[in-house]
C-alpha positions as CSV (number, residue, x, y, z in Angstrom):
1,X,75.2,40.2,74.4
2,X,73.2,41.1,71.3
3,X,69.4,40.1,71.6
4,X,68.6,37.8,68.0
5,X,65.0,39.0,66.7
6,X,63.3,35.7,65.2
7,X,60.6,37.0,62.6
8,X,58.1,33.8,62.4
9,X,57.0,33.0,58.6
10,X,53.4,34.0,57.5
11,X,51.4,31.1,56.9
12,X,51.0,30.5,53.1
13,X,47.4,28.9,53.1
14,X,45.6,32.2,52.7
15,X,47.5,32.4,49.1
16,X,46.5,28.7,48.4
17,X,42.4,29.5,49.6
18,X,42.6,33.2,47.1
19,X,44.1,31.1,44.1
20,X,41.2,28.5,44.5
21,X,38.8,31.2,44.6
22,X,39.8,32.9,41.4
23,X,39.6,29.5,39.5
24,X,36.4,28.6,41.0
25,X,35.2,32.0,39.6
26,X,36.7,31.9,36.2
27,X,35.5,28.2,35.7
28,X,32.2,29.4,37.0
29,X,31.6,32.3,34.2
30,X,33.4,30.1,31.4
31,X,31.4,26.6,31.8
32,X,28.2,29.0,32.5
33,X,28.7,31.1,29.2
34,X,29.1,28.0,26.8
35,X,26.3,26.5,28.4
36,X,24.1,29.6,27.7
37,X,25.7,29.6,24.4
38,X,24.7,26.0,23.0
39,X,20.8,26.7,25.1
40,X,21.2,29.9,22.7
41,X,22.0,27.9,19.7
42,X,19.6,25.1,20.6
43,X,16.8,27.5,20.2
44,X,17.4,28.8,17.2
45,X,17.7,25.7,15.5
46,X,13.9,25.0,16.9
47,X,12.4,28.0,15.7
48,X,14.3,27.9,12.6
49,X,12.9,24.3,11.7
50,X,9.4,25.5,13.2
51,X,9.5,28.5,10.5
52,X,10.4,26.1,7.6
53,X,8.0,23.9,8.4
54,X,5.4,26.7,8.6
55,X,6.5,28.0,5.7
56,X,6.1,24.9,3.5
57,X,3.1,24.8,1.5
58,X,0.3,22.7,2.1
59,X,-0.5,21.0,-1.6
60,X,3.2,19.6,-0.8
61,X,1.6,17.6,2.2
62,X,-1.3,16.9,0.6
63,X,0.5,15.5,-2.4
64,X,2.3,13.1,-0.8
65,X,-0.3,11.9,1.2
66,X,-2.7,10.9,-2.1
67,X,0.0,9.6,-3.9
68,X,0.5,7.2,-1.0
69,X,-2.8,6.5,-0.9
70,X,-3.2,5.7,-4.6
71,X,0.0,3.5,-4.5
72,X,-1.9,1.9,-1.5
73,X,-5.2,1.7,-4.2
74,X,-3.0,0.3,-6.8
75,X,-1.4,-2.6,-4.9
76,X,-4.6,-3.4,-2.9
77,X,-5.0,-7.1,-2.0
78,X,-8.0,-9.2,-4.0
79,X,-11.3,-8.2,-2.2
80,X,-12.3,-11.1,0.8
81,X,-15.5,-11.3,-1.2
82,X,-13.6,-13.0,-4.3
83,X,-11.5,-14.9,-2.6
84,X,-14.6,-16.7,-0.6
85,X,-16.4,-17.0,-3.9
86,X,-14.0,-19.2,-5.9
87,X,-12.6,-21.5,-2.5
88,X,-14.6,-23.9,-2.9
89,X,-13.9,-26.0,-6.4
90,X,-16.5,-28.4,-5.9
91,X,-19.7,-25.6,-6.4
92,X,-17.5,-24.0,-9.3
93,X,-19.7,-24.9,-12.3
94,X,-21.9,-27.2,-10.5
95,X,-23.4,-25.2,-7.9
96,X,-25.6,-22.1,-10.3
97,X,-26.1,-19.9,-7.2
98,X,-22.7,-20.2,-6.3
99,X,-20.6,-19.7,-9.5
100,X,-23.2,-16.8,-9.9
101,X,-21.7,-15.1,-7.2
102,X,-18.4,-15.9,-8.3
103,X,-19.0,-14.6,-11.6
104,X,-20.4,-11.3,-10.2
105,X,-17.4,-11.4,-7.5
106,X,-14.8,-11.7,-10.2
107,X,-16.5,-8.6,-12.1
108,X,-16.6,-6.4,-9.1
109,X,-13.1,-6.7,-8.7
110,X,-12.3,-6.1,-12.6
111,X,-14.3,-2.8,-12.1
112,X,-12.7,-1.6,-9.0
113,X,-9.3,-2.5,-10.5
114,X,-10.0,-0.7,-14.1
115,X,-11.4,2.5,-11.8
116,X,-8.0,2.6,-10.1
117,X,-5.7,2.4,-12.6
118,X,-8.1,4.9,-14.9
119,X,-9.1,2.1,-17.8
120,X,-12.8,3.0,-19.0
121,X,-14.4,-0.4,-19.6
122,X,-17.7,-0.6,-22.4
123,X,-20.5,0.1,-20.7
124,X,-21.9,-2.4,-21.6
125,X,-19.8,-5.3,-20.7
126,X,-20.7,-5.9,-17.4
127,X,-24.6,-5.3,-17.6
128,X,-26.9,-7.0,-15.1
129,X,-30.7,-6.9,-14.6
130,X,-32.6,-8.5,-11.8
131,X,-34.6,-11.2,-11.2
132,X,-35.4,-13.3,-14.1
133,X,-34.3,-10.7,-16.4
134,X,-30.6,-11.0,-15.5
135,X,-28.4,-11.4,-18.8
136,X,-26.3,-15.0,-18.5
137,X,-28.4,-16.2,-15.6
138,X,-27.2,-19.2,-14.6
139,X,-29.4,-22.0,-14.3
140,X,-28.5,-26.1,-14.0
141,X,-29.6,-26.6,-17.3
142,X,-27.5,-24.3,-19.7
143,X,-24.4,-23.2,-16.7
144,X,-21.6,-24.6,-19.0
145,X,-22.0,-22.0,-21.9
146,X,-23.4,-19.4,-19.7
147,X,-20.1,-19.4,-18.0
148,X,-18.3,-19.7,-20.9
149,X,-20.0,-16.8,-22.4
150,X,-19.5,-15.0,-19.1
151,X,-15.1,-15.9,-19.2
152,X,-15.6,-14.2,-22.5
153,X,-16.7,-11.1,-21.2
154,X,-14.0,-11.0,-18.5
155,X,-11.4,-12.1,-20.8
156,X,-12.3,-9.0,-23.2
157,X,-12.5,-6.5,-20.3
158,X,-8.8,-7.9,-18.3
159,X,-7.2,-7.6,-21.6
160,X,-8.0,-4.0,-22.0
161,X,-6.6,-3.4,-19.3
162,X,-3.9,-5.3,-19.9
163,X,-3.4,-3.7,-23.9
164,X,-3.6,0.0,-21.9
165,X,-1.4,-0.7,-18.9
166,X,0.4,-3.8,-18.5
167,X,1.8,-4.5,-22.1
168,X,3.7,-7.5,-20.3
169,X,1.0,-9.5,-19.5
170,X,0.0,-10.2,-23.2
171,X,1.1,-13.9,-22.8
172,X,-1.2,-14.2,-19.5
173,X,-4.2,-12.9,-21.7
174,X,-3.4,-15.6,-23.9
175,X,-3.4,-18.1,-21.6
176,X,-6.6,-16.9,-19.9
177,X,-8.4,-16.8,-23.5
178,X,-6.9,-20.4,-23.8
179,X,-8.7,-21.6,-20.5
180,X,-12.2,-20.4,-21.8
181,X,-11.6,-22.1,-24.7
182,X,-11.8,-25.4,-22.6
183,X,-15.0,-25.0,-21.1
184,X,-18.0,-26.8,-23.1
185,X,-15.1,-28.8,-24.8
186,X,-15.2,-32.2,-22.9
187,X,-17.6,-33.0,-20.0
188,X,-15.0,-35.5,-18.4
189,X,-12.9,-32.6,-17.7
190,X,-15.6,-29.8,-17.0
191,X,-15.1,-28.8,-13.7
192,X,-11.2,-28.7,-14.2
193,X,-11.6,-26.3,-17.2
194,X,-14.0,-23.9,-14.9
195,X,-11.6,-24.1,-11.8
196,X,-8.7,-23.1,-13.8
197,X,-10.5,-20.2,-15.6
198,X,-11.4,-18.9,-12.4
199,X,-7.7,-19.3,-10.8
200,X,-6.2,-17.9,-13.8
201,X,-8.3,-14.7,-14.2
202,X,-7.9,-14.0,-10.2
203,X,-3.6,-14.5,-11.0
204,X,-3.8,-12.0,-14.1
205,X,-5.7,-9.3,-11.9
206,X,-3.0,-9.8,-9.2
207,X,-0.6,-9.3,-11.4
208,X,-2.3,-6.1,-12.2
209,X,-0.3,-4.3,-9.9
């Protein structure tokens, strides 16, 4: 009787395991190359940025720093000094030490404003002395046309500005000459005319922007 040779089958795993090991390796080099490639790419958008800014001249910075600091100038807020001078209606024309320091309150600001927005004022329109020499002291006696003499001045020196830069406040001038008109004109209404000079002068500066 003929002997029947059974030949067992060779296990298949170790094909399974070698075909696993080539992906892992050609995953491996694939994922690791693109990653070096975008860390590559990364780079040379950093340095290429660093090199533009480097190369970019410094008057460019510097220019656009003072012309945000002089549009900061130009739209700067009425100073603390002003507004504290004029709060209190009740001293306004009555009070000579305090509509005084309104008076020389309002002027400061005119003269800050005009050196801002490059407006050369006369010389001579905002003189002061000291002491007892001061021009347009105020005193009890006389405060009424000392302040109207003063709204003058400040009329005369807002609407320069005005006439140089700000062509469309015209009818504001008019207005403020208006309101110094008042003053002196009847006592009954005295204080009201001084008030609104003050207010309206303060609202043509602000506009001044």
């Amino acid at each position: 009787m003929a002997e029947i040779k059974i030949e067992k089958k060779k296990p298949v795993w170790p094909w399974i395991l070698g075909i696993l090991v080539v992906l892992a390796v050609i995953f491996y080099f694939v994922y690791w190359d693109n990653d070096a490639q975008d860390d590559d790419n990364l780079r040379m958008a950093d340095d290429t940025e660093d090199t533009h800014l480097q190369d970019r001249p410094v008057t460019d910075q510097t220019d656009v720093y003072n012309d945000q600091t002089d549009s900061l100038q130009a739209n700067t807020a009425l100073p603390a000094g002003l507004t504290s001078a004029i709060s209190d209606t009740t001293k306004l024309g009555t009070d000579p030490q305090y509509t005084q320091d309104a008076i020389l309150q309002l002027k400061n600001a005119i003269q800050a404003k005009a050196a801002i927005i490059n407006v050369k004022l006369n010389e001579n329109l905002f003189e002061t002395g000291d002491g007892d020499d001061q021009p347009n002291r105020l005193n009890t006696a006389g405060i009424n046309s000392t302040i109207k003499k003063e709204g003058n001045t400040i009329v005369s020196a807002l609407e320069k500005m005005q006439q140089e830069k700000y062509p469309n406040l015209s009818s504001d001038i008019e207005e403020l000459k208006d309101s110094v008109s008042q003053i002196g004109s009847d006592s009954s209404q005295e204080s009201n005319a001084i008030n609104s000079f003050f207010k309206q002068s303060v609202q043509v500066l602000q506009k001044m922007n």
